[in-house]
FIBALUM-229202 format. One line per field, with one value per residue (C-alpha): x, y, z; residue in three letters; residue number from 1. Coordinates in Angstrom, 2 decimals. Last residue first. Layout:
BEGIN
c1 (X	...)
c2 (Y	...)
c3 (Z	...)
r (Ala	...)
k (NUM	...)
! end
This chain:
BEGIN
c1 (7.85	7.71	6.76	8.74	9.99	10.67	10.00	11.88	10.57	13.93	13.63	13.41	16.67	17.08	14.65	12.17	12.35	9.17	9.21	5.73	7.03	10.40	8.68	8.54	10.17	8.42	6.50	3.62	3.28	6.15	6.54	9.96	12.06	14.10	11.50	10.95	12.06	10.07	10.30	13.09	13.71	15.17	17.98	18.69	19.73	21.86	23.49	23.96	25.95	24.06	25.11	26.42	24.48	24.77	25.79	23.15	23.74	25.16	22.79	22.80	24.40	22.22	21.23	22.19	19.72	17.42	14.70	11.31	9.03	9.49	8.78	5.24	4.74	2.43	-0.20	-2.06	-2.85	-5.10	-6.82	-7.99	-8.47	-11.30	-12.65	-13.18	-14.23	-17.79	-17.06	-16.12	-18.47	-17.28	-19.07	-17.65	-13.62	-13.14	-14.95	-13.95	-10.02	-6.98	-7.46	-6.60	-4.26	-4.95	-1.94	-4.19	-6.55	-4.02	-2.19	-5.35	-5.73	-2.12	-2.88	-0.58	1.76	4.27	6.58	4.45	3.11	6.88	7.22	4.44	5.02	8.78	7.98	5.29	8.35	10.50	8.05	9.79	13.26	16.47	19.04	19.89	23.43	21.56	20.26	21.43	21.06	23.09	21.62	22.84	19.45	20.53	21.75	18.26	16.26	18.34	17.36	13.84	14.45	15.83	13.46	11.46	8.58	7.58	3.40	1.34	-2.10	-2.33	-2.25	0.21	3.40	2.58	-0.55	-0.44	-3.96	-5.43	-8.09	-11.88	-12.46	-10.65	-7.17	-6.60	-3.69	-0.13	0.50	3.00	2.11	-1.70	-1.30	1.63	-0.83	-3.89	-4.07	-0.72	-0.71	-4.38	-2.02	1.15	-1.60	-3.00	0.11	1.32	-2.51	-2.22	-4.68	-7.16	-7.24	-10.03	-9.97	-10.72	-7.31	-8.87	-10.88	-7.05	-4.64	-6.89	-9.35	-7.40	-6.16	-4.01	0.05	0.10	-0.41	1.59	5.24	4.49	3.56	3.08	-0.36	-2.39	-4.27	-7.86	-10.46	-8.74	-9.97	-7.98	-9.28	-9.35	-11.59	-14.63	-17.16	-15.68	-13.53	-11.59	-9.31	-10.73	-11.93	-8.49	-7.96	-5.91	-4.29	-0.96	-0.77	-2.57	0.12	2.89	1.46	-0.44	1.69	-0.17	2.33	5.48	3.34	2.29	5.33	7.21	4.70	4.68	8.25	8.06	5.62	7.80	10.87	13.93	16.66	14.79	15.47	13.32	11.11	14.63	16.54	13.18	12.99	16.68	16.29	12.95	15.22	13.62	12.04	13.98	13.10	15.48	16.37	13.70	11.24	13.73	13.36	9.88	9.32	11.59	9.06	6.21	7.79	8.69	5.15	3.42	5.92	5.06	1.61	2.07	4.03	1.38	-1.45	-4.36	-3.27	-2.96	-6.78	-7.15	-8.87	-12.27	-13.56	-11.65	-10.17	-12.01	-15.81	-16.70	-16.96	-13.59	-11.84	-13.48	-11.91	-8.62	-8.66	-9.60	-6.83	-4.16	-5.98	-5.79	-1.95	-1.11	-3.11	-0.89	2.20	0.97	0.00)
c2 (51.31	47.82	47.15	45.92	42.01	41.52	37.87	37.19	33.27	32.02	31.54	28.02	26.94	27.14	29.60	29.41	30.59	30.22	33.30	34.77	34.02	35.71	38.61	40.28	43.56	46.89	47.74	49.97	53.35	54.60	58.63	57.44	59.03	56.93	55.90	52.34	50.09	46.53	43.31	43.16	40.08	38.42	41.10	40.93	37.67	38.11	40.54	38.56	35.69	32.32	30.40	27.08	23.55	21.35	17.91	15.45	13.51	9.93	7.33	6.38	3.19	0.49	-0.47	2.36	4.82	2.28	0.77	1.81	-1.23	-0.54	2.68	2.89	6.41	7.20	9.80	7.21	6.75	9.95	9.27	6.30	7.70	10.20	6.94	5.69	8.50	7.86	4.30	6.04	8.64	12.10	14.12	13.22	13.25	14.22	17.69	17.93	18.20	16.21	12.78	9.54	7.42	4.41	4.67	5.53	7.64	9.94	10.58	11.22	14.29	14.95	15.65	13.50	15.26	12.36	13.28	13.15	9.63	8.33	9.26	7.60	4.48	4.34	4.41	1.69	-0.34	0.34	-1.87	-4.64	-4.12	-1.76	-1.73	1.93	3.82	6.00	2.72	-0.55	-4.04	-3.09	-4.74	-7.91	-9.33	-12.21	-10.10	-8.34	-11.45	-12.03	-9.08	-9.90	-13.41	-11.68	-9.17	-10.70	-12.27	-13.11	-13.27	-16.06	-17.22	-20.36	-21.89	-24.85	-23.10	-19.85	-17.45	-14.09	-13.79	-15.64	-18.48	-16.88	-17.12	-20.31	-21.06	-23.78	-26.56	-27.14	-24.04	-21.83	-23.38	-22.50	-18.91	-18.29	-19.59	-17.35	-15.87	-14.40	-13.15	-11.29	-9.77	-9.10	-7.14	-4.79	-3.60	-1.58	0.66	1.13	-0.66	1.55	0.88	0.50	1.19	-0.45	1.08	4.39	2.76	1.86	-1.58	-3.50	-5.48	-8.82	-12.24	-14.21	-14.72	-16.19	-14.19	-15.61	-13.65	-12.27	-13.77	-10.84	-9.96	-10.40	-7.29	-6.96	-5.36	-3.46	-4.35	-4.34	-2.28	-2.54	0.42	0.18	1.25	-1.69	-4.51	-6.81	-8.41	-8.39	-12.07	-13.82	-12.63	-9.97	-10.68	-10.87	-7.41	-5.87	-7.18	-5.88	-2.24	-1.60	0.91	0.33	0.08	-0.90	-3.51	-4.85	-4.97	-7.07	-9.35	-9.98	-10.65	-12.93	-15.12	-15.45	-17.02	-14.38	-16.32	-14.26	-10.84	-8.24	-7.75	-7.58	-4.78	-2.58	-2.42	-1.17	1.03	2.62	2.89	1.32	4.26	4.96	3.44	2.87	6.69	8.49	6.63	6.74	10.26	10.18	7.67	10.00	13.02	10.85	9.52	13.63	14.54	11.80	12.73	16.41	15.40	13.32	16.15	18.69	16.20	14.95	11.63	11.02	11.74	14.51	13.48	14.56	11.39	9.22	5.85	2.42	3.93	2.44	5.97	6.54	3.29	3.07	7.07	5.86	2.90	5.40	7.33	4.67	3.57	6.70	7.44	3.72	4.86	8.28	5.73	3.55	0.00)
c3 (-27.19	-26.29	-23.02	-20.30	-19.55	-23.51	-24.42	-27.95	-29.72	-31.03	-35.18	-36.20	-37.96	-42.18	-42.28	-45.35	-48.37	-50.65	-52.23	-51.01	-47.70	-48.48	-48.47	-52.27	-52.06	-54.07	-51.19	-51.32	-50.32	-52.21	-50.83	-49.13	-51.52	-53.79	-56.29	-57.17	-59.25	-59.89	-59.01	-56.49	-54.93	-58.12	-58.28	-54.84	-55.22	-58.19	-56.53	-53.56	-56.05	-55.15	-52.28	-53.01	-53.76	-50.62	-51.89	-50.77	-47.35	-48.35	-47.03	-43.05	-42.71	-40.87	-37.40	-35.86	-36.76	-35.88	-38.92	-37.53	-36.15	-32.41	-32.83	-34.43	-33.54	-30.47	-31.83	-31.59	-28.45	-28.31	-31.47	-29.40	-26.61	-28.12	-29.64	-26.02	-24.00	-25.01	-22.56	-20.12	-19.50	-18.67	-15.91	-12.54	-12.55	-16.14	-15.34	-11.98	-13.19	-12.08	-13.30	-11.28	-12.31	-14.96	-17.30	-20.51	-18.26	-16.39	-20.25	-21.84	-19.02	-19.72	-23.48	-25.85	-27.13	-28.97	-26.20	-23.20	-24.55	-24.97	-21.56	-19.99	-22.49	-21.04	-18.12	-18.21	-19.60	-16.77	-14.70	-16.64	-15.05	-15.57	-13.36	-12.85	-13.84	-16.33	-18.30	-16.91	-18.12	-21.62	-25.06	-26.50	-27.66	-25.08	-22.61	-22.64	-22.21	-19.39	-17.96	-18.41	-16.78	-13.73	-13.16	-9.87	-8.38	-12.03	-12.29	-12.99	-15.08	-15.99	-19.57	-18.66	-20.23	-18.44	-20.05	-21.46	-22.31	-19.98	-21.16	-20.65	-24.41	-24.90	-26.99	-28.80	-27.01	-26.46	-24.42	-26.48	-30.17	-29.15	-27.89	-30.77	-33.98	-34.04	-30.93	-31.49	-34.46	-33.89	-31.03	-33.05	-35.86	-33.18	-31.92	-34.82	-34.51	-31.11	-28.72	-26.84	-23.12	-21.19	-17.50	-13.97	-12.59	-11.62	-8.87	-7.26	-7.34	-10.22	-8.29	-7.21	-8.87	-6.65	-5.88	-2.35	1.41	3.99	2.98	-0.53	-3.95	-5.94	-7.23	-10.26	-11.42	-12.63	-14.67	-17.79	-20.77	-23.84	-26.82	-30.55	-31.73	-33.78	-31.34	-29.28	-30.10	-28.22	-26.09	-22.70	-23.93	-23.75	-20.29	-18.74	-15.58	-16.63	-17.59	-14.51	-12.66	-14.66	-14.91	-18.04	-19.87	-23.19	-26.41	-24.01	-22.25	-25.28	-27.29	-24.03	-23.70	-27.52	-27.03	-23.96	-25.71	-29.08	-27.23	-26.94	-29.68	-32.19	-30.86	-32.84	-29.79	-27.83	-30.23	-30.02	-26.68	-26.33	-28.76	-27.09	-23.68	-20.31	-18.37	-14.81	-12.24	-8.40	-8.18	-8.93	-7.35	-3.76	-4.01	-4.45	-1.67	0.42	-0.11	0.61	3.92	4.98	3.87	6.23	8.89	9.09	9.27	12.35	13.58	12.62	14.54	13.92	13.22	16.75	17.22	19.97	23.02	23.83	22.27	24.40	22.42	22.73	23.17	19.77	17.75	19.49	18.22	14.26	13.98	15.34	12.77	10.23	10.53	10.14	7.06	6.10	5.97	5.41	1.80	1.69	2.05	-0.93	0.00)
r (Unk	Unk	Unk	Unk	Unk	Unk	Unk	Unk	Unk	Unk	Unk	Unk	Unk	Unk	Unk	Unk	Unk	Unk	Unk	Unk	Unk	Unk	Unk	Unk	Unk	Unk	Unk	Unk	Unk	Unk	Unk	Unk	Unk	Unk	Unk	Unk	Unk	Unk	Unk	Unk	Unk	Unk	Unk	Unk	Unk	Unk	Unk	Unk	Unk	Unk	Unk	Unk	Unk	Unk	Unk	Unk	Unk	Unk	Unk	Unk	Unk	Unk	Unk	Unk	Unk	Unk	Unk	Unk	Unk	Unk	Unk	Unk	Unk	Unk	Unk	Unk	Unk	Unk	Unk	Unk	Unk	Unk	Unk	Unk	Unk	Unk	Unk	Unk	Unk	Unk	Unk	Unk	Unk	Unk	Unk	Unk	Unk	Unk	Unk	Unk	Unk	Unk	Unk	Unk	Unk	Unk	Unk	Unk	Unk	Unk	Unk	Unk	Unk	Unk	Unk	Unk	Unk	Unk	Unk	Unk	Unk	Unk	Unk	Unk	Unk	Unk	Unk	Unk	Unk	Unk	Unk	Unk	Unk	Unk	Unk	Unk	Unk	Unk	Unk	Unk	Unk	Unk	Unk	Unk	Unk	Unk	Unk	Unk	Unk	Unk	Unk	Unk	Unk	Unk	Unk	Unk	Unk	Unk	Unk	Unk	Unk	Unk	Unk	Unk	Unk	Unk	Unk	Unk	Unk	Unk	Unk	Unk	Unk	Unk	Unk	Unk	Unk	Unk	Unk	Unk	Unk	Unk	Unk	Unk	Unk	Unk	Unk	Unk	Unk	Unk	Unk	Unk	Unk	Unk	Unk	Unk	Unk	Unk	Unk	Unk	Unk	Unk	Unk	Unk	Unk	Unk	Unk	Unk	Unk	Unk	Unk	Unk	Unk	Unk	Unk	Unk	Unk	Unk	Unk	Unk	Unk	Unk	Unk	Unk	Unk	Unk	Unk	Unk	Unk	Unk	Unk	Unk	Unk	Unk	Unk	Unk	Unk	Unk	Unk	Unk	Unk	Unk	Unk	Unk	Unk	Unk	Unk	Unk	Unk	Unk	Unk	Unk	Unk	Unk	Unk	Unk	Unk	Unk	Unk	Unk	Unk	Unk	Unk	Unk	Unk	Unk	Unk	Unk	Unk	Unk	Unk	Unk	Unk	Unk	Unk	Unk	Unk	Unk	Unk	Unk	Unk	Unk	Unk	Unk	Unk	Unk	Unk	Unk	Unk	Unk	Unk	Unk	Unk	Unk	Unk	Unk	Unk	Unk	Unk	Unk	Unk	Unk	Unk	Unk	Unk	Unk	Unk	Unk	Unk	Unk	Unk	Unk	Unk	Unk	Unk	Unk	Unk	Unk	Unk	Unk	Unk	Unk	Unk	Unk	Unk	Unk	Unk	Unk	Unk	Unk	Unk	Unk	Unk	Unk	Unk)
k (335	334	333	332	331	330	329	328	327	326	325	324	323	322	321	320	319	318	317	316	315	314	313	312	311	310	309	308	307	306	305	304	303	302	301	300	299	298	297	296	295	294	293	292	291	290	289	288	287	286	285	284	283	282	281	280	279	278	277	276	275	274	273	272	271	270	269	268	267	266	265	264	263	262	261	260	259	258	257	256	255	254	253	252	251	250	249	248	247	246	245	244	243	242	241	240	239	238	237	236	235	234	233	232	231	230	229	228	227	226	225	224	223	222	221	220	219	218	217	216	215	214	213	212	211	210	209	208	207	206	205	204	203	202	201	200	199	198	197	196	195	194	193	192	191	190	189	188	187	186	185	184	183	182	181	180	179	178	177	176	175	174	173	172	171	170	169	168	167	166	165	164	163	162	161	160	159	158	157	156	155	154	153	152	151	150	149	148	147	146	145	144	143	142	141	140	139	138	137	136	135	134	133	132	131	130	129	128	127	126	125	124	123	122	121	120	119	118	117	116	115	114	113	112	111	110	109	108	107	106	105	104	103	102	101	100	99	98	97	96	95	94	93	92	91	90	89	88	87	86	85	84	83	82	81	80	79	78	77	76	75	74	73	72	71	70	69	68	67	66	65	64	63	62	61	60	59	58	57	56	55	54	53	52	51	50	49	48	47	46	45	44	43	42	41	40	39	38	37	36	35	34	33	32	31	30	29	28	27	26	25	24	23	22	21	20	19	18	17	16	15	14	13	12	11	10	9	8	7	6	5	4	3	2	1)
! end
């Protein structure tokens, strides 16, 4: 549980004692206090910290050398695109069933509704609600994803588990068609020695979570609105308006166009995968005179009576800067 979660919980306990005659009413709560607030802040600003400096998003390059990775077995591939292409967290990827794969007001979607858990001291891997209300979501499936799914189902489901696949079968299934969850990162990582790419990005192990990273920030980059952002990953939006007027479901296509701004990046050749071609010769400068010449369309008197000008803009020219022109902010008015 999340240290603001501990936070209430904590709370309500006291609350449950004093309306029960356990704890005096007259006397103030324990999590009333400033230095019981003071302590909340101080454990959320360490959790931050420690966020920052345990996860870090796993590189596109790098996920694109391990789909492509044929000594990786097909099933840990296709896990790997789909997490990358919908940021569902780990449990909530292993949860997903055969039927939460569909289609809905003509979009491909996959449903949302639970999470599998880690195996923990006493308590054994099981299938839960998804970890907050803004888990239960649906997310659109982008457009390069679509086709490794339909792949799957088709031949990979049955080839992995020796038999066809049912409606209510897991998605992403172990060798006997259950559903499970790794307790830890080491096959990924050896999935990553095998494609021959580096365990650590920025100093920082990398691990599956890293892949819900990397679809946050790939989303941020491609512009996607942080309000689609909240709903793709399944936190909890920011305004009224998406909080208790907008329908889910109506949402949908809207998410859709959202998603896809998301380049197909797993499928575009690498940079460093192949030579680049020869850049072009750059043609030289023509003579300024010459220029100027084609610029000026007409003469023009001297004085500065001329109304109109006798330059054509280099709009009307077709030239365009060869770097974007810096934006100027002036702190006081221009006179």
């Amino acid at each position: 549980m999340t240290v603001r979660n501990c936070g209430r919980v904590l709370d309500d306990i006291y609350r449950y004692a004093q309306a029960n005659g356990l704890f005096p009413r007259g006397l103030r709560r324990p999590t009333e206090g400033a230095e019981y607030r003071a302590e909340i802040a101080g454990a959320l600003k360490e959790k931050t910290r420690l966020g920052r400096d345990t996860r870090v998003p796993c590189p596109t390059e790098t996920v694109r050398r391990l789909v492509h990775c044929e000594d990786v077995s097909e099933w840990r591939r296709v896990v790997t695109r789909t997490a990358f292409f919908t940021g569902a967290r780990p449990g909530e990827l292993h949860a997903w069933r055969i039927h939460d794969y569909r289609k809905e007001f003509g979009v491909h979607l996959l449903d949302v509704r639970e999470q599998k858990t880690l195996s923990k001291k006493g308590f054994d891997s099981r299938l839960t609600p998804p970890k907050t209300s803004w888990g239960r979501r649906k997310v659109p499936v982008h457009r390069s994803l679509v086709p490794v799914l339909d792949a799957w189902l088709a031949r990979g489901w049955q080839q992995h588990v020796g038999r066809k696949p049912e409606a209510d079968d897991f998605l992403f299934p172990d060798a006997n068609g259950e559903s499970f969850r790794e307790t830890s990162s080491v096959d990924f990582l050896d999935d990553l020695r095998r494609a021959g790419c580096e365990t650590t990005h920025k100093g920082v192990t990398l691990d599956r979570y890293g892949l819900r990273h990397a679809f946050a920030t790939n989303a941020r980059r491609a512009g996607i609105s942080s309000d689609a952002r909240d709903r793709l990953l399944g936190h909890r939006p920011k305004d009224v308006k998406s909080l208790h007027y907008e329908d889910e479901d109506e949402l949908l296509p809207s998410l859709h166009v959202e998603i896809e701004k998301l380049p197909a990046l797993l499928d575009e050749v690498s940079a460093t995968a192949s030579p680049a071609e020869p850049s072009p010769p750059i043609e030289p400068l023509p003579n300024p005179e010459v220029l100027v010449a084609s610029l000026v369309t007409e003469s023009g008197p001297l004085s500065g009576g001329c109304s109109t000008s006798v330059m054509i803009s280099a709009e009307e020219e077709g030239f365009e800067p060869t770097v974007p022109l810096r934006v100027r902010r002036f702190s006081k008015p221009v006179p």
